[in-house]
C-alpha positions in Angstrom: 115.2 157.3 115.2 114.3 157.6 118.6 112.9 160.8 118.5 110.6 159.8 115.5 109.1 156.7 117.5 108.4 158.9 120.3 106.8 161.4 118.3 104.8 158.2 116.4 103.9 156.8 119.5 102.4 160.3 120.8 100.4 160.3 117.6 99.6 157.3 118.0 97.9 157.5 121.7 96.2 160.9 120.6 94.5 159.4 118.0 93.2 156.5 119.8 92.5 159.3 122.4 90.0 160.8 119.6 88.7 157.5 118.6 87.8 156.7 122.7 86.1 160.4 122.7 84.0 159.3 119.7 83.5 155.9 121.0 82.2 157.3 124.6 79.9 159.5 122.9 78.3 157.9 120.5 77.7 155.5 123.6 76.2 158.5 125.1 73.9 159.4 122.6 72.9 155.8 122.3 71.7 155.7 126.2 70.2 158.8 125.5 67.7 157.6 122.7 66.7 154.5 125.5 63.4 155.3 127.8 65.5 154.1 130.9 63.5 154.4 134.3 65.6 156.0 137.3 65.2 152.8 138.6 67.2 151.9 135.3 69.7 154.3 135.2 70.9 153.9 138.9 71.3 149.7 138.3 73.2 150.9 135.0 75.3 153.7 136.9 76.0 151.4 139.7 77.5 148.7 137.6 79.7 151.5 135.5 81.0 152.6 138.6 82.1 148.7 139.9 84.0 148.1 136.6 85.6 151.5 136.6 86.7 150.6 140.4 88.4 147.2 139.6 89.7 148.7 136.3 91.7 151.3 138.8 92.5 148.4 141.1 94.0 146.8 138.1 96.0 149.6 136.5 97.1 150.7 140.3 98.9 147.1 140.7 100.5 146.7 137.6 101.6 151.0 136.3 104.6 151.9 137.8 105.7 155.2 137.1 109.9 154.4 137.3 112.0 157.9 138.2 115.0 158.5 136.9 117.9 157.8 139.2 120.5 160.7 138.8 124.1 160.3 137.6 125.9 161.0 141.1 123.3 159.2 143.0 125.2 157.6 145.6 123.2 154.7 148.1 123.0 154.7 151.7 125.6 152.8 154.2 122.5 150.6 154.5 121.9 150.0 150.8 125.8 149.3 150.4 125.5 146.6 153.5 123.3 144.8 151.8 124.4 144.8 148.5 128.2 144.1 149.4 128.8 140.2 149.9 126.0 137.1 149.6 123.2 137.6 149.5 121.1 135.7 152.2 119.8 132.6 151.6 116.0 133.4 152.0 116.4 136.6 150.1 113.6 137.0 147.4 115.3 138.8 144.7 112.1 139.5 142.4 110.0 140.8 145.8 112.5 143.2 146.9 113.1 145.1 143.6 109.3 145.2 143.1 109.1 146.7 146.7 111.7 149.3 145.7 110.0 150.2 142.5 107.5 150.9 143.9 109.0 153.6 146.6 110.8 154.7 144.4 107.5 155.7 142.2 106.1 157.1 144.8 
């Protein structure tokens, strides 16, 4: 079962990968067909690029890439220190795995 939702999801993504394509360049062909000055096109151009920037921003802060951790992965004396007891009192759980998420992705 597993298998066959991966292989629907892969589908899935390359067909919405087609549909983009088509999307973009029917886009394309649409810009074409305008008379837009160079003036025009370098405002237009401009913008494209400042939405493409923040889209990046976006997808940098929130895709994680997660490794797999191997079977015999055994953690540091440090790591085991800190894990082994309470935890201390100002210790922020949810900021400390998202810090080693994202190492570890790195």
């Amino acid at each position: 079962m597993r298998k066959f939702l991966t292989t629907f999801a892969s589908i899935d993504k390359q067909k919405e990968k087609n549909m983009n394509a088509i999307s973009l360049n029917h886009l394309w062909s649409y810009l074409q067909g305008l008379s837009l000055t160079a003036s025009n096109q370098r405002w237009l151009a401009s913008h494209l690029m400042e939405a493409a920037k923040s889209v990046e921003k976006k997808q940098r802060k929130t895709e994680l890439v997660f490794p797999k951790i191997p079977k015999d992965y055994k953690p540091s004396a440090k790591v085991m220190a800190m894990t082994c007891g309470p935890l201390p009192k100002d210790f922020d759980l949810d900021k400390e795995l998202d810090e080693m998420w994202e190492e570890r992705a790195r």
